[in-house]
C-alpha positions as CSV (number, residue, x, y, z in Angstrom):
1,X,0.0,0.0,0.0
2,X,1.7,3.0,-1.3
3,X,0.9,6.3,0.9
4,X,0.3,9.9,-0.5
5,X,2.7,12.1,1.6
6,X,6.4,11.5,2.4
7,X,7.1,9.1,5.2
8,X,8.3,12.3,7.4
9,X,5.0,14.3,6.6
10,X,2.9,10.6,7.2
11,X,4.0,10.5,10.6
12,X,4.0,13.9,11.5
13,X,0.4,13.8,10.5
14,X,-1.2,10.8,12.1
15,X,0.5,11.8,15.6
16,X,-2.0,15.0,14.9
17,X,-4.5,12.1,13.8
18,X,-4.5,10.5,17.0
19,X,-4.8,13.5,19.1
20,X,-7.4,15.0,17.2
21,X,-9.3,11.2,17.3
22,X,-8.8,11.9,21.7
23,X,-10.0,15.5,21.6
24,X,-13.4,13.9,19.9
25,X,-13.5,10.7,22.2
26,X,-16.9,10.3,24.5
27,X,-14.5,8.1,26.6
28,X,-12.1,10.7,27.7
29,X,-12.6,13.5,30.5
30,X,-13.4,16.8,28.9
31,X,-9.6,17.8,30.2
32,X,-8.6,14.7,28.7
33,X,-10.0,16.2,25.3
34,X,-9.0,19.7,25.9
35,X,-5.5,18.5,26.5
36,X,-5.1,16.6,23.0
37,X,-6.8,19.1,21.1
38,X,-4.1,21.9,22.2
39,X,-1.4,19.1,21.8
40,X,-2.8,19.2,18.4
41,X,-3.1,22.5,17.3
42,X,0.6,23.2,18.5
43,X,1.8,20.2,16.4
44,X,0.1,21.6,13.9
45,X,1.3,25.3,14.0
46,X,4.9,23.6,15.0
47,X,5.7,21.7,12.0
48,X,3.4,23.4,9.3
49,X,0.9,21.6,8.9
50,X,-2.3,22.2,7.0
51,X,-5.7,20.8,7.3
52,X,-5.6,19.5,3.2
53,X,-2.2,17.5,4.7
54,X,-4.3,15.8,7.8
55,X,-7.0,14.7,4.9
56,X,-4.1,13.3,2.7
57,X,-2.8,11.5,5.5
58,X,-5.7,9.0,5.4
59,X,-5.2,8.7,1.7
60,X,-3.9,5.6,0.1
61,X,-3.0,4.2,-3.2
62,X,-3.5,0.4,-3.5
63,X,-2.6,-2.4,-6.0
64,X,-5.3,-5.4,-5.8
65,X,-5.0,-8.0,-7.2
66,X,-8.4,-10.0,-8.7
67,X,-6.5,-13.5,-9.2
68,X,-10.1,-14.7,-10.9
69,X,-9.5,-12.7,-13.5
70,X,-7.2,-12.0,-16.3
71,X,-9.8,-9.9,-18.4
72,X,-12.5,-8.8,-15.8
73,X,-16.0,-9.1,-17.5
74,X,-17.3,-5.7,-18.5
75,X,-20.2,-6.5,-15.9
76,X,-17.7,-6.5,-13.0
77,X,-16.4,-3.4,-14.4
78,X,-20.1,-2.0,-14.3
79,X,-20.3,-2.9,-10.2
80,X,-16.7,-1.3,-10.1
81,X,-18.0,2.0,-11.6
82,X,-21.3,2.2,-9.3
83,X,-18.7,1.3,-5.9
84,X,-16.2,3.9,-6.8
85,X,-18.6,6.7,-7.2
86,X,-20.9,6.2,-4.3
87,X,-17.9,5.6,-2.3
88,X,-15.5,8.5,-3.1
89,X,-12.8,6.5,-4.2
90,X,-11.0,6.3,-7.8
91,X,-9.6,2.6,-9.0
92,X,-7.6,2.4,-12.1
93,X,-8.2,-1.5,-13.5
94,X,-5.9,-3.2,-16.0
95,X,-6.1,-6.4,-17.5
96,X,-3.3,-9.3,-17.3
97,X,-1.2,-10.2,-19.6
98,X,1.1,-13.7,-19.6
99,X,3.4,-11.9,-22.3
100,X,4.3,-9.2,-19.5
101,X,4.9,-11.7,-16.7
102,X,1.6,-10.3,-15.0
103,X,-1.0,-13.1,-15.7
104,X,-3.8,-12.2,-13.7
105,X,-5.8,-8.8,-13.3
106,X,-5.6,-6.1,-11.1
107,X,-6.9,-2.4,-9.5
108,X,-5.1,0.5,-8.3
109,X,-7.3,2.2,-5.6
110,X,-6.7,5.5,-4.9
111,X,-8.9,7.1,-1.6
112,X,-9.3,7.2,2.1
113,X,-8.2,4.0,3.6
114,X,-11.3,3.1,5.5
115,X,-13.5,3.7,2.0
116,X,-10.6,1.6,0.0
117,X,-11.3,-1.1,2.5
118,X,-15.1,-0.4,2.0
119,X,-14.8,-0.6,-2.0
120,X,-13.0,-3.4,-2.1
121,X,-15.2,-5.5,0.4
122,X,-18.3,-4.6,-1.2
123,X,-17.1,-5.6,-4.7
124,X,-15.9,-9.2,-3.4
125,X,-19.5,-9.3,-1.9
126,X,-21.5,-7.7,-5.0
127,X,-19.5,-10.5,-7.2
128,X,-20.3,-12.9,-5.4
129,X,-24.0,-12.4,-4.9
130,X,-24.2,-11.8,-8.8
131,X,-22.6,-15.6,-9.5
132,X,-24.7,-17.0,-6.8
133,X,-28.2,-15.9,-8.5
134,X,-26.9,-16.5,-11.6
135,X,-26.3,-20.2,-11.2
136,X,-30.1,-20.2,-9.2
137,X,-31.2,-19.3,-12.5
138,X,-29.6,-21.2,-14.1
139,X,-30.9,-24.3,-12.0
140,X,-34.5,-22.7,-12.6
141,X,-34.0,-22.7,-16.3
142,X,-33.0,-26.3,-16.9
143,X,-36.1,-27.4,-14.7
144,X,-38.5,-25.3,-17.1
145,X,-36.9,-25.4,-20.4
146,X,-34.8,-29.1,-20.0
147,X,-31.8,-27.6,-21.1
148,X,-28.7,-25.2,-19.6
149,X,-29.0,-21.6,-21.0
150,X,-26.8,-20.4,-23.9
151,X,-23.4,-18.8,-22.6
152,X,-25.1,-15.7,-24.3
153,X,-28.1,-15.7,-21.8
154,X,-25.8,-16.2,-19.1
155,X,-23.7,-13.1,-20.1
156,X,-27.3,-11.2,-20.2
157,X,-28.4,-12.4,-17.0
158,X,-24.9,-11.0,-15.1
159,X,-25.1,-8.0,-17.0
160,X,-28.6,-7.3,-16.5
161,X,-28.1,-7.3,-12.7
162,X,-24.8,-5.7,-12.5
163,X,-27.1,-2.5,-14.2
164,X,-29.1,-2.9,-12.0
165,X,-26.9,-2.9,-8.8
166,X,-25.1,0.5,-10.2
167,X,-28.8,2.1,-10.5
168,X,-29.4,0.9,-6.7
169,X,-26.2,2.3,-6.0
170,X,-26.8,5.8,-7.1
171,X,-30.2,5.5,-5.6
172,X,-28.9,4.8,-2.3
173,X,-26.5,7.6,-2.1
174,X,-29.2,10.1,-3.9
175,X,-31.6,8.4,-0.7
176,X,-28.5,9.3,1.7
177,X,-28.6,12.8,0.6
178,X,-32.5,13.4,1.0
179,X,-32.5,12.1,4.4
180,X,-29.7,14.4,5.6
181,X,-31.6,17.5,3.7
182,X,-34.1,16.8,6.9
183,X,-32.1,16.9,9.6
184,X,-30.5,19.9,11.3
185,X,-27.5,21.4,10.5
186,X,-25.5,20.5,13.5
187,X,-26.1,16.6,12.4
188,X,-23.5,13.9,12.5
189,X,-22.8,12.8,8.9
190,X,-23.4,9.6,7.4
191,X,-21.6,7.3,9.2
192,X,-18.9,4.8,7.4
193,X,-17.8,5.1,4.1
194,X,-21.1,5.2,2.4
195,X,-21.0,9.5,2.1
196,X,-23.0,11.7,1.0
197,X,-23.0,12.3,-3.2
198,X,-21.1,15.6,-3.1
199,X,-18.6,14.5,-0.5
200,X,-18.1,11.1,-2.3
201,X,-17.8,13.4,-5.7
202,X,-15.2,16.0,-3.7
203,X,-13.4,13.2,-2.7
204,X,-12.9,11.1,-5.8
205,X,-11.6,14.3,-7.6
206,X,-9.0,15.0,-4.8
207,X,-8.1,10.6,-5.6
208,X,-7.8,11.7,-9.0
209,X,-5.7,14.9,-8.9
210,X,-3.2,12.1,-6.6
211,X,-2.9,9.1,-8.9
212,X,-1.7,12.3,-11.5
213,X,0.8,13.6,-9.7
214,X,2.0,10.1,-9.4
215,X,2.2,10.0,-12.8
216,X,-0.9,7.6,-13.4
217,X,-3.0,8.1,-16.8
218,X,-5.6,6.4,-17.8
219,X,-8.9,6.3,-20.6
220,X,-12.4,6.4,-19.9
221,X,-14.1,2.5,-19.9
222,X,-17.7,1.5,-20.5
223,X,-19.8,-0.5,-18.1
224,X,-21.6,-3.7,-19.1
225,X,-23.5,-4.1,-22.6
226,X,-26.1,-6.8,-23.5
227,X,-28.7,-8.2,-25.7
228,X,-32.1,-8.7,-25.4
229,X,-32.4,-12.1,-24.3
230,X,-33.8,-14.8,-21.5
231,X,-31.3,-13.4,-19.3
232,X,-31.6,-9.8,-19.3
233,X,-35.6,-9.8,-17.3
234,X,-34.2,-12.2,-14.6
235,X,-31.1,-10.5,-14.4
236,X,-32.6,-6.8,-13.4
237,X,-35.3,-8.7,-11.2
238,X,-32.2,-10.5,-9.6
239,X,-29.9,-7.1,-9.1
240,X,-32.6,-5.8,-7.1
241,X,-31.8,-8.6,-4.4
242,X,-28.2,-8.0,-4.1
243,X,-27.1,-6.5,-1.2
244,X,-25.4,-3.2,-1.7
245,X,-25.5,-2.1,2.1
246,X,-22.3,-1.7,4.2
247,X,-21.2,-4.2,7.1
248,X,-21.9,-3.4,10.1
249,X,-18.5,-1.9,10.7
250,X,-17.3,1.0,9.6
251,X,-14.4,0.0,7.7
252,X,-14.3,-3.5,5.5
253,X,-10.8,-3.8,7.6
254,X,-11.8,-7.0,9.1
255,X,-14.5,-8.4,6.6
256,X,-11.9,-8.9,4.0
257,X,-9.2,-10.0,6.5
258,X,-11.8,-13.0,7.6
């Protein structure tokens, strides 16, 4: 995991982190709090640093490798698209290659650590809810119809619901953003990685403007395509049965380390 600022800067930073974390804990003494929060702002004033530098402390660049895949199906690249926007984060994906030595296919994911972990969990999850309603269906079919589905069907029926999981996704971050409209203004954000549309946008620009200035490029992609076909109704009725919501921690951390 590669991080944004220099090593020096990185540790400078979460030692302001930490006391910053104490000055907002419910556990400590309200001295306790007013303590680290001047411990803070001298550390701050002391070695320069700015409140743009705290963000980009909790920013990471990650390689990931998807050992499944050494051309990821356009319909995984469809869930990919709906995760990174909703989430705030921006992933870079490029396909293996045996000629290079790099046979499998892989991600760099550029955001704030917890909402990496976040992406990343939720795309494992989404995947493999897709794979498990498409072979229901597929079970279904060859009950009714005495025979497996065509390869093209199956294709439909991924791509179908992967559509239809990147629609629920923007709907459940447009839903995040109506419900906050309604509460005060002194309310606690969303909690977790799931954001709120224009933080998640504000965010994944600031991801962007990083993986340039390490020298990244890259072209826009296009989600999942498919024909009209037995798949594509059962696929859309399936997508709306995927889960899409976080775990019930904040951070996929410990969901993808199980």
């Amino acid at each position: 995991m590669e991080q944004v600022l220099s090593d020096q800067a990185q540790n400078k930073a979460n030692l302001v982190l930490k006391l910053l974390a104490r000055a907002e804990d419910d556990a400590a003494t309200e001295n306790e709090r007013k303590v680290a929060r001047k411990k803070a702002e001298k550390l701050m004033d002391k070695h320069s640093l700015s409140r743009e530098q705290l963000i980009e402390a909790d920013y990471v660049i990650e390689k990931w490798h998807l050992p499944e895949y050494t051309q990821a199906p356009k319909w995984f690249r469809t869930v990919m698209m709906g995760l990174k926007d909703m989430l705030g984060v921006f992933s870079l994906y490029y396909s293996g290659s045996r000629r290079r030595g790099n046979e499998n296919a892989y991600l760099r994911i550029t955001g704030q650590e917890a909402d990496v972990q976040m992406y990343k969990y939720l795309l494992v999850s989404i995947k493999n809810q897709i794979h498990e309603l498409c072979d229901d269906w597929k079970s279904k079919y060859r009950e009714q119809h005495g025979e497996t589905p065509s390869r093209r069907d199956t294709y439909a029926f991924r791509s179908a619901c992967a559509k239809r999981v990147r629609t629920r996704l923007r709907e459940l971050a447009d839903s995040v953003t109506e419900s906050q409209q309604g509460q005060s203004e002194d309310a606690s954000a969303a909690e977790g990685a799931l954001t709120l549309r224009e933080e998640a946008t504000r965010k994944q620009e600031r991801a962007k403007e990083l993986m340039r200035e390490k020298g990244y490029t890259w072209t826009s992609g296009s989600g999942a395509t498919w024909k009209r076909g037995a798949g594509s109704r059962a696929g859309r009725q399936a997508g709306s049965k995927v889960s899409v919501r976080k775990p019930a921690s904040s951070s996929g951390q410990k969901k993808l380390a199980g």
